[in-house]
N, C-alpha and C positions, 0 to 999 in steps of 0.2 A: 504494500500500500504506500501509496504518496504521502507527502508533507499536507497537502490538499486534503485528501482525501479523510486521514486521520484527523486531523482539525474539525471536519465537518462531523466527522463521528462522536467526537470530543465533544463540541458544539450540542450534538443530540442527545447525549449524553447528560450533558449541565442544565439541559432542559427538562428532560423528563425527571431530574431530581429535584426541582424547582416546581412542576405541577404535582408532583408527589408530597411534595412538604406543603404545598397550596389545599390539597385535596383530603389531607391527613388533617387539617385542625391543630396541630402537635405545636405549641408554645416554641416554632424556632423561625429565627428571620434567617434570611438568606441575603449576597451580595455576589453579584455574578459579574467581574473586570477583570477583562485580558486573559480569558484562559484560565481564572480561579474565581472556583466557587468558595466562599467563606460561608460558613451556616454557625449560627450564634444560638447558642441558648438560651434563651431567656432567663429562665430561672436562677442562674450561676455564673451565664456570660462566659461560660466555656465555649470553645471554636472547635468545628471540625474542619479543616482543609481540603479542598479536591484540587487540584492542578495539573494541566497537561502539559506533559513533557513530551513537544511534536519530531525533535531529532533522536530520543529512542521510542516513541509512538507508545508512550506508556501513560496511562493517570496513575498521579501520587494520591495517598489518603494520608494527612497526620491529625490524630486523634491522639486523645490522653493517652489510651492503649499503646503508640508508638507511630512509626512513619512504615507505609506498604507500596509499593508498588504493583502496578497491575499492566499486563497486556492481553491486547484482543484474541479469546481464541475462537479463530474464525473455521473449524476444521468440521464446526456441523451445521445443520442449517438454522441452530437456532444460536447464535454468537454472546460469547459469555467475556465478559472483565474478569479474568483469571489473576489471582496473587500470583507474581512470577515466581517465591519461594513454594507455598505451601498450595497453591492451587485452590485456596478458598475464592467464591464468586465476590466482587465487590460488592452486587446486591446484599448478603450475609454481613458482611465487614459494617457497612455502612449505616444496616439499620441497628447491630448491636452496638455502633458509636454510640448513637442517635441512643438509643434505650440509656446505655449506661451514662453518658453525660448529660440526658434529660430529663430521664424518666416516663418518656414519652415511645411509642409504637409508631414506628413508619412505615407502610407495607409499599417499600420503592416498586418501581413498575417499568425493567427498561432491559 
């Protein structure tokens, strides 16, 4: 995949995590500039981080939990944001952020 092409994914990506926290009710704001998504918590004003890194075509998470990387695996036809260590889905990663620094349920969608 291109420079282009990942960007756009990326792009779709920080959206559907955006109507997801829109469609959830779940006490968190969000900020979407240049390729990072910042999601706040209200409660605590703790951050989650999403950011895409377009020259290795990966999105970062850092979270209380720690800092993860993810890339696309595109090998079936339903494409997943893989942990490049441990192969956890970002879907998973993101909404136990979300649970543990909120206390809030996100059921992401993407």
């Amino acid at each position: 995949m291109n420079e282009a092409q990942f960007n756009q994914l990326a792009d779709d990506l920080m959206y559907s995590i955006e109507e997801s926290i829109d469609d959830s009710g779940a006490d968190l704001d969000y900020e979407n500039t240049a390729g990072m998504l910042t999601i706040t918590c209200e409660v605590n004003g703790t951050q989650i981080i999403l950011s895409r890194q377009s020259a290795l075509s990966e999105i970062w998470l850092a979270a209380r939990s720690g800092g993860f990387h993810f890339k696309l695996e595109s090998d079936s036809d339903n494409p997943i944001w893989r942990n490049t260590v441990t192969g956890e889905p970002l879907i998973n990663m993101l909404s136990a952020a979300c649970l543990e620094q909120s206390g809030e349920q996100v059921n992401f969608e993407f």
